[in-house]
LUMKOLBA-483547 format. One line per 4 residues: their letters; for each residue x, y, z of C-alpha. Coordinates in steps of 0.25 Angstrom, whole numbers. Each point is the difference from the previous one (the first is absolute). Example, Ala and Ser with C-alpha at 12.3 -4.5 7.8 and 13.67 -1.06 7.14 Angstrom:
<rs>
AS = 49/-18/31 ~ 6/14/-2 $
</rs>
This chain:
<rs>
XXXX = 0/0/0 ~ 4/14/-2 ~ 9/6/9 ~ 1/-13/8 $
XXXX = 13/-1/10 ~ 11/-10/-5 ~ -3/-14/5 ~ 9/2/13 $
XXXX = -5/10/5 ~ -15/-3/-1 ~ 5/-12/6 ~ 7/8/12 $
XXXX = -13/10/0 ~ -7/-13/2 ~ 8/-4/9 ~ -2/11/9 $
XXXX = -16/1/-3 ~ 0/-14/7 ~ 8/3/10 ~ -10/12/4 $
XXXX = -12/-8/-2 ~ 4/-12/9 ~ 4/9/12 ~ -13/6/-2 $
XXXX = -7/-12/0 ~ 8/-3/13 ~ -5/12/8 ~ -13/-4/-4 $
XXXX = -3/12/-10 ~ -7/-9/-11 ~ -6/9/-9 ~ 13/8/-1 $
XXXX = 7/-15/-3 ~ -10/-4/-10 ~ 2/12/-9 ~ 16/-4/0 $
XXXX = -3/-14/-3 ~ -11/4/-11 ~ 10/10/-8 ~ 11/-10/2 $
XXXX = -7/-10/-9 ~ -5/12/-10 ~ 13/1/-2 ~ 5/-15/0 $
XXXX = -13/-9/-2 ~ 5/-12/8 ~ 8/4/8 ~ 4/-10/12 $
XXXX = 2/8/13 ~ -12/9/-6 ~ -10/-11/-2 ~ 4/-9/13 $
XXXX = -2/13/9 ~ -13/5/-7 ~ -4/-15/4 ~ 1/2/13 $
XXXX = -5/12/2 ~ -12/-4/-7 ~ -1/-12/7 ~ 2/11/14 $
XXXX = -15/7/-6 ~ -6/-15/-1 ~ 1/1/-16 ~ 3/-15/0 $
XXXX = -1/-1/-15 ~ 8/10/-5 ~ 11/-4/11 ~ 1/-14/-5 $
XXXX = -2/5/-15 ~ 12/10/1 ~ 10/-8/12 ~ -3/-13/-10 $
XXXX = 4/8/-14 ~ 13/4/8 ~ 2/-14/1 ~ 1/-2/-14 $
XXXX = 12/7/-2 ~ 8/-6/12 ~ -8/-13/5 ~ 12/-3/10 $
XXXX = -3/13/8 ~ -3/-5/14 ~ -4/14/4 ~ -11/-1/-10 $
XXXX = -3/-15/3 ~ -3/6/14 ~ -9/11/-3 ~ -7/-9/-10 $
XXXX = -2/-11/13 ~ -4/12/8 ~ -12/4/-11 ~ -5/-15/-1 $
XXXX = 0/-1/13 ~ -10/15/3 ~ -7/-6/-11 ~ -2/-15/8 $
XXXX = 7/-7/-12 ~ 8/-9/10 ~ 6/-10/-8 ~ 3/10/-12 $
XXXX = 8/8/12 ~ 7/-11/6 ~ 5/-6/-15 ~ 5/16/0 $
XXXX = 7/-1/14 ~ 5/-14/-6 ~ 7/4/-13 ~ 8/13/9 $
XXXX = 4/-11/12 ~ 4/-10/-13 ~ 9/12/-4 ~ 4/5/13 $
XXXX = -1/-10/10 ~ 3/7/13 ~ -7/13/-5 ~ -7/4/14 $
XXXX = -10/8/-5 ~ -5/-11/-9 ~ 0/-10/11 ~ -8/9/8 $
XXXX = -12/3/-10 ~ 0/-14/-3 ~ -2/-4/14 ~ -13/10/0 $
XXXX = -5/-8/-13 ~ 0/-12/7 ~ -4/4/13 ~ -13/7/-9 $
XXXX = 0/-14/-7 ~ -1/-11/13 ~ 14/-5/-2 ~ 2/6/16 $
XXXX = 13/-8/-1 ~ 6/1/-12 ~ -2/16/3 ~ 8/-2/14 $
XXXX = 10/-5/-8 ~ 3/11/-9 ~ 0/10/10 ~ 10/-8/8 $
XXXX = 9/0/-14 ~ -4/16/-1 ~ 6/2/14 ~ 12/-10/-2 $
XXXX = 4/7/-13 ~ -2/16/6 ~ -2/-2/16 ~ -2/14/1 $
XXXX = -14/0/-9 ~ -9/5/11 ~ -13/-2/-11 ~ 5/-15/0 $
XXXX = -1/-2/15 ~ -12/6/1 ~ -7/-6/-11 ~ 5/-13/7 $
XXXX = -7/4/13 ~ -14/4/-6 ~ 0/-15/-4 ~ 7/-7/12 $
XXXX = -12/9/8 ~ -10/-6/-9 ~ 4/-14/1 ~ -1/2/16 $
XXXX = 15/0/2 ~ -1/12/8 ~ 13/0/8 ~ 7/-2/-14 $
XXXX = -7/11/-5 ~ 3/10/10 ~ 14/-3/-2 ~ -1/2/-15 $
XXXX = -8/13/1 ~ 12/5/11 ~ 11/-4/-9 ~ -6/7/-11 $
XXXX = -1/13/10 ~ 13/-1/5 ~ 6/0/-15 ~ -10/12/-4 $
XXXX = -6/7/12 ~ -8/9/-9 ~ -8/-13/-7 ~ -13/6/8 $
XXXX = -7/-13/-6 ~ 7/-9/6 ~ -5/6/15 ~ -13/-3/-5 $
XXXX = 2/-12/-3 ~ 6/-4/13 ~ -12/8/8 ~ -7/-11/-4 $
XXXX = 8/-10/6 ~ 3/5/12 ~ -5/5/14 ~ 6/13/3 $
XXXX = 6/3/15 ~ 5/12/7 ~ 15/3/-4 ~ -2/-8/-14 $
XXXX = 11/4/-9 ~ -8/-1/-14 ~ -8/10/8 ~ 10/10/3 $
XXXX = 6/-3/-13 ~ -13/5/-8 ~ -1/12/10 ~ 13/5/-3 $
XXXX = -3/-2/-15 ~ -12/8/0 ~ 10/12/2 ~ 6/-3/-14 $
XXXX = -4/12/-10 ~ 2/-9/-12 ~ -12/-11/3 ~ -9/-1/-14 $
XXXX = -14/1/5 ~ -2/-14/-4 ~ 13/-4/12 ~ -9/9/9 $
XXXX = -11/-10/-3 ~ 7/-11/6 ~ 6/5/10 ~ -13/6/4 $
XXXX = -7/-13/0 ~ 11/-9/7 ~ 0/13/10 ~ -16/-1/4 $
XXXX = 3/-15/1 ~ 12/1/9 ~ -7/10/10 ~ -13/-8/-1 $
XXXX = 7/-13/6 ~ 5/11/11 ~ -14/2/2 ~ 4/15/-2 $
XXXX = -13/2/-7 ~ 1/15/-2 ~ 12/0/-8 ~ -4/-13/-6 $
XXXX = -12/9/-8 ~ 8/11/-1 ~ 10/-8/-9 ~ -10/-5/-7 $
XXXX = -7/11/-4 ~ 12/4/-6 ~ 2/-13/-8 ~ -12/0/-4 $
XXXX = -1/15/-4 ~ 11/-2/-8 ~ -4/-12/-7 ~ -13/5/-4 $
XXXX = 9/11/-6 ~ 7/-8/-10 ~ -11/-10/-5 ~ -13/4/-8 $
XXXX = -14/-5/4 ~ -11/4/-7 ~ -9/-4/12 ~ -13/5/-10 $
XXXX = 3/-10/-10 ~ 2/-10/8 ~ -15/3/6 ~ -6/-2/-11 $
XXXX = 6/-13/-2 ~ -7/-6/11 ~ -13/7/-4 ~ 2/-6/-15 $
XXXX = 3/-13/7 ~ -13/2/8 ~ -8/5/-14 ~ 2/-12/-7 $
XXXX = 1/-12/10 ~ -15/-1/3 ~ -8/-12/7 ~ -5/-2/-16 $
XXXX = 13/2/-6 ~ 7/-12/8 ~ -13/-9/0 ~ -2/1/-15 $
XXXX = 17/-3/-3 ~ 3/-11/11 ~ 2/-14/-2 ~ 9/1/-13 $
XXXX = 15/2/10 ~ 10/-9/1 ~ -5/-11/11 ~ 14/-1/5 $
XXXX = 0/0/17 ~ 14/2/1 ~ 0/16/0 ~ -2/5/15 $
XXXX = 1/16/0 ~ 1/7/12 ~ -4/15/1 ~ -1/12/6 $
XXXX = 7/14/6 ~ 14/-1/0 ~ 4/-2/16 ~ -12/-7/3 $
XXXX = 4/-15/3 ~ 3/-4/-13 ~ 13/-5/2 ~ -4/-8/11 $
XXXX = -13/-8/-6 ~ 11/-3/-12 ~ 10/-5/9 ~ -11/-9/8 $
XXXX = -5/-6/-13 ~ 14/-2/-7 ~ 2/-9/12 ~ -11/-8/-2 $
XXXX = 9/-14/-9 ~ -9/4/-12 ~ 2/13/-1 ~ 10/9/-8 $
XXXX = 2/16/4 ~ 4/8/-10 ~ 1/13/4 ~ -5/12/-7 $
XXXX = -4/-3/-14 ~ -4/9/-11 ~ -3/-10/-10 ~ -15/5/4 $
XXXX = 0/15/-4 ~ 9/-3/-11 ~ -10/-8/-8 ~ -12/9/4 $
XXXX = 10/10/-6 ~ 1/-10/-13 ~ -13/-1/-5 ~ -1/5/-16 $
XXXX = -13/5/-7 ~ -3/-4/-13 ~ 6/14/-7 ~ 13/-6/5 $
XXXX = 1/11/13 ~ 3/-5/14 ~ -13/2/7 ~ 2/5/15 $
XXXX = -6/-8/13 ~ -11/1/2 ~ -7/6/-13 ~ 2/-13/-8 $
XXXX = -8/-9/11 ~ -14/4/-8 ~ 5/-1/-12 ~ 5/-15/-2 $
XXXX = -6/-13/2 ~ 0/-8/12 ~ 9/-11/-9 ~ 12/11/2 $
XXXX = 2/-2/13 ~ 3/-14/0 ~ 13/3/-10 ~ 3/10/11 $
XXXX = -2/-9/11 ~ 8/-12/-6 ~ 11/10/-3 ~ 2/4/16 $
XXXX = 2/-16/5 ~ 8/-1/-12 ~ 9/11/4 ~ -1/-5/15 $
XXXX = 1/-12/-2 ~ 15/1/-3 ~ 2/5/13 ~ -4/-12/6 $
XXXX = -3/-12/-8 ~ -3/-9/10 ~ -8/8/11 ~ -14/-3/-1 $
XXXX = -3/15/5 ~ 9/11/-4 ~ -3/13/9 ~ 1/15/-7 $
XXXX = 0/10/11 ~ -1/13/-9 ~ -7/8/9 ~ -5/10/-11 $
XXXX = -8/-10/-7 ~ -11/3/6 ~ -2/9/-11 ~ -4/-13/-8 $
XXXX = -7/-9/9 ~ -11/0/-10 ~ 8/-4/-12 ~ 6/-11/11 $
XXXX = -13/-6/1 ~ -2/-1/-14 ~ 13/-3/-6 ~ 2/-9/10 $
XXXX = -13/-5/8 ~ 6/-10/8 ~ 13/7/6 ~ -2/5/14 $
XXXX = -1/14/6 ~ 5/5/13 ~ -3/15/2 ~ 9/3/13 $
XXXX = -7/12/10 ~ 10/7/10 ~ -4/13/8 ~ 0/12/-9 $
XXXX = 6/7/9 ~ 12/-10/3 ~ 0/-2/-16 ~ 4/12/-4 $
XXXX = 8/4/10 ~ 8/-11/-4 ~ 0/4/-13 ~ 5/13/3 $
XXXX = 13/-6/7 ~ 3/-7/-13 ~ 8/4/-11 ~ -5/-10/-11 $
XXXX = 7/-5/-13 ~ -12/-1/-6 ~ -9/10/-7 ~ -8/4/14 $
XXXX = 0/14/-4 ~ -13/3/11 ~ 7/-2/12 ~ 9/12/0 $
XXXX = -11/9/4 ~ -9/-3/12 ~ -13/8/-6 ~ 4/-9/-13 $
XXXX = 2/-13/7 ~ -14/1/7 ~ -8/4/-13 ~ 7/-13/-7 $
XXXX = -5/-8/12 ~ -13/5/1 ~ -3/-3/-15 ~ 8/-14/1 $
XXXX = -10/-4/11 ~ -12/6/-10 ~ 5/-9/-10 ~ 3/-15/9 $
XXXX = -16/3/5 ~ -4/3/-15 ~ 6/-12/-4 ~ -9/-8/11 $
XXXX = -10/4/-6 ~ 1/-5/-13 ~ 7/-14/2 ~ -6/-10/6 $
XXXX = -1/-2/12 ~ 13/-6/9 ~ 7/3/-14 ~ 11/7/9 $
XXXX = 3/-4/14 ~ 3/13/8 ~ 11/-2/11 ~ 2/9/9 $
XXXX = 17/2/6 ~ -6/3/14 ~ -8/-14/1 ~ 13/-7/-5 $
XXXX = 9/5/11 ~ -13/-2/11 ~ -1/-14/-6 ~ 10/-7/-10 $
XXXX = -5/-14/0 ~ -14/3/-1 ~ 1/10/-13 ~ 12/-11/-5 $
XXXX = -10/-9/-2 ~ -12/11/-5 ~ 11/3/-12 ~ 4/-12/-2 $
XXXX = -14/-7/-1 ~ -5/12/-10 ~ 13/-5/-9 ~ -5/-14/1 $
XXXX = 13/-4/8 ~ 2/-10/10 ~ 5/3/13 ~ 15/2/3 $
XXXX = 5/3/11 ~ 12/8/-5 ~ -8/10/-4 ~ -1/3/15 $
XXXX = 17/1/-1 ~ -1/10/-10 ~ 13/7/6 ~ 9/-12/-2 $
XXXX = -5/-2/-15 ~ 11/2/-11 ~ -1/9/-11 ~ 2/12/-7 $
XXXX = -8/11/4 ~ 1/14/-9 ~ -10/8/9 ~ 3/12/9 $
XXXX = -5/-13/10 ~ 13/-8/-3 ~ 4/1/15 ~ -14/-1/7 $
XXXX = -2/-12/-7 ~ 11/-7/7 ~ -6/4/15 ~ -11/-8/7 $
XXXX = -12/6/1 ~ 1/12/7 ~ -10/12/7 ~ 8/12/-1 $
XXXX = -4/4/-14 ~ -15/2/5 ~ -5/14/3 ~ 13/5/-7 $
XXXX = -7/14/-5 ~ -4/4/15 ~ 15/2/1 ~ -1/11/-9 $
XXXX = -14/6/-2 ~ 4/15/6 ~ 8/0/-16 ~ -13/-7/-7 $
XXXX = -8/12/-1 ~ 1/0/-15 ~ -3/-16/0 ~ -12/0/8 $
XXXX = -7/10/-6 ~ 0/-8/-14 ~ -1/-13/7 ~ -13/4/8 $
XXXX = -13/7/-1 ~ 1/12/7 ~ -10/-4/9 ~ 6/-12/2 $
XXXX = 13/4/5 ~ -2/-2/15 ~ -3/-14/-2 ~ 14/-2/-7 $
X = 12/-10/5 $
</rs>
């Protein structure tokens, strides 16, 4: 082109384009990176660096596509890049492509053997995939290549603390701390494992931290959050919510939740699941009795009905599951457009649910091929108890009840992984509760009658034999008495509960939002009537 530079020194003006963008990407400063890495590759289409960095940064904005599209094209030109072959694992694995990830984590491992950080993300693959063991393994090999990688150590520690080996958690999570003091999500990971006492030094540890200028807000989160837990178990309950009004505050400040839309999902869901609607398409699901679901608020009991069933010698746990909301997210129209939950309900025959139905044991049975149950403990599927009953009429439904109060409040000590974006906001939290409970007694309404069997947490703790045997009889399971030994049963557990799980039953958890109700003003008034506000826990 007409006054282009000689080659050279486009190629150092390049150079130094890159340079700029990557250390503005580094401070965070996206939009300004983006418009370096686009003006690159106007200058020079495919450029390497320019279209591997544009990948992650698009993959940073949730642009999944376009990051695999571009970090994929860059691999074209130099397909032994290990860097790339990571950040193309990285994208697989945001976009649930597991084994796609893991065959990318594979080939950079097959080039560098003893490449840390390739150990480290393939251990989270296979800790997202099952394989708990062959997970353990890699991070070992990512600490035995680099021992300082403080991420290893305390991804190691997430997985040792869901696996119930909690006094070799704690010492994965402090070694991860001691190499990297500043790794605020590694104190969050240990809260959980822990009981805090008076002279603790992780305690004193995060205190002096909180003096440090440089924290990102998102390191303010964590340590906000490990902070409410540490002065909880002090039973300092003052500075307790005072932290985690904080966490919670700053949270909500860097996630979006657009609490009006999703309001009118539940109205929509309400709309079309109708007493006539679900009399006129039942019968046509997939017979299968294997599917138990078990649902309800997050910090409600769930865990704890799981782990009692996934005693029980027919019974598989698995966890958290999303195979549910991913198919109702699935479902095509005839023009060849997805058709979003729940609008296509009224539109197809009752026959389409029994594909859909048959897909969901299909994919859990693969989880567990031998178990004659299989338990999914996605708590939010109570979104879809209604496309349950059809899809699936003979799987079981547990809906597990806790005190509002207690719930919340237990919601609000949480940082979740998960997209739990109404429980950063006390006002929110109790509007999301309110219509939740709307929803479970609309539902039994129009299923029939004993369709879902309602738990209550409070009954379980007053009572753990007698409502073992109520669950167990409802699932059409025999009884077994180490369903009354919970605690000693040995299996993953991936839920904020991954350490309540391993205790006997235990009191201390009831009556929990009495502790704090001077703070739950904004919580109550959403909660409760306002004429009803003196009758509240």
């Amino acid at each position: 082109m007409a006054g282009a530079l000689p080659d050279q020194e486009q190629i150092l003006a390049l150079r130094q384009m890159l340079a700029r963008a990557a250390e503005a990407h580094q401070r965070g400063q996206l939009a300004e990176a983006e418009a370096l890495y686009l003006h690159a590759l106007r200058e020079r289409p495919g450029l390497f660096d320019a279209q591997n960095l544009l990948g992650v940064l698009r993959s940073q904005q949730g642009r999944y596509d376009e990051a695999l599209a571009l970090v994929g094209a860059a691999l074209k030109t130099m397909p032994n890049a290990v860097g790339a072959l990571m950040n193309y694992g990285l994208i697989l694995h945001k976009m649930k492509r597991h084994e796609e990830a893991l065959a990318s984590f594979e080939k950079a491992l097959a080039l560098r053997p003893d490449h840390a950080g390739a150990l480290n993300n393939r251990g989270i693959v296979l800790a997202t995939l099952g394989r708990e063991h062959a997970a353990l393994a890699s991070y070992w090999r990512a600490v035995t290549a680099m021992p300082d990688y403080a991420d290893a150590h305390n991804n190691m520690g997430v997985l040792l603390k869901e696996l119930g080996w909690l006094t070799e958690a704690e010492a994965a999570l402090s070694k991860a701390l001691e190499l990297n003091p500043k790794l605020t999500s590694a104190y969050v990971n240990l809260a959980d494992c822990k009981t805090f006492q008076a002279g603790d030094a992780h305690l004193a540890a995060m205190l002096a931290l909180e003096r440090d200028d440089s924290l990102t807000r998102a390191e303010r989160v964590h340590l906000h959050f490990a902070l409410g837990k540490a002065f909880a178990d002090l039973k300092d309950h003052d500075r307790a919510f005072e932290y985690l009004l904080r966490a919670n505050r700053e949270k909500r400040a860097l996630i979006h939740y657009d609490e009006a839309a999703v309001m009118r999902l539940f109205d929509r869901i309400e709309a079309t699941f109708t007493r006539d609607l679900v009399a006129a398409k039942a019968g046509a699901g997939d017979p299968s009795p294997v599917p138990i679901f078990i649902i309800g608020m997050p910090r409600s009991g769930t865990s704890l009905i799981e782990q009692i069933l996934a005693s029980h010698h027919r019974v598989h746990g698995a966890g958290e599951l999303s195979t549910l909301s991913d198919l109702a997210g699935s479902v095509y129209g005839p023009d060849g457009q997805l058709v979003r939950y729940p609008d296509f309900v009224p539109e197809v025959d009752g026959e389409v649910f029994r594909p859909i139905g048959s897909y969901y044991v299909g994919a859990v049975r693969k989880l567990a091929p031998d178990a004659g149950y299989i338990v999914d403990k996605m708590p939010s599927n109570f979104f879809f108890a209604g496309m349950i009953h059809l899809a699936l009429p003979n799987a079981r439904i547990i809906h597990v009840v806790r005190d509002p109060v207690d719930t919340c409040v237990s919601c609000f000590f949480q940082m979740f992984t998960g997209e739990l974006n109404h429980t950063y906001d006390l006002a929110e939290l109790g509007r999301y509760y309110r219509r939740y409970q709307r929803l479970m007694a609309h539902w039994h309404k129009v299923l029939p009658p004993g369709r879902i069997l309602e738990v209550r947490y409070e009954d379980v703790v007053a009572d753990l034999e007698t409502e073992s045997r109520r669950i167990l009889t409802h699932c059409g399971l025999d009884w077994d008495p180490r369903c009354l030994r919970f605690h000693h049963t040995d299996r993953r557990v991936r839920t904020a509960s991954a350490t309540q799980v391993r205790q006997p039953i235990y009191t201390s958890a009831l009556g929990r939002g009495k502790i704090y109700q001077p703070y739950l003003g904004a919580l109550f008034g959403e909660l409760f009537p306002a004429d009803q506000v003196a009758l509240s826990p």
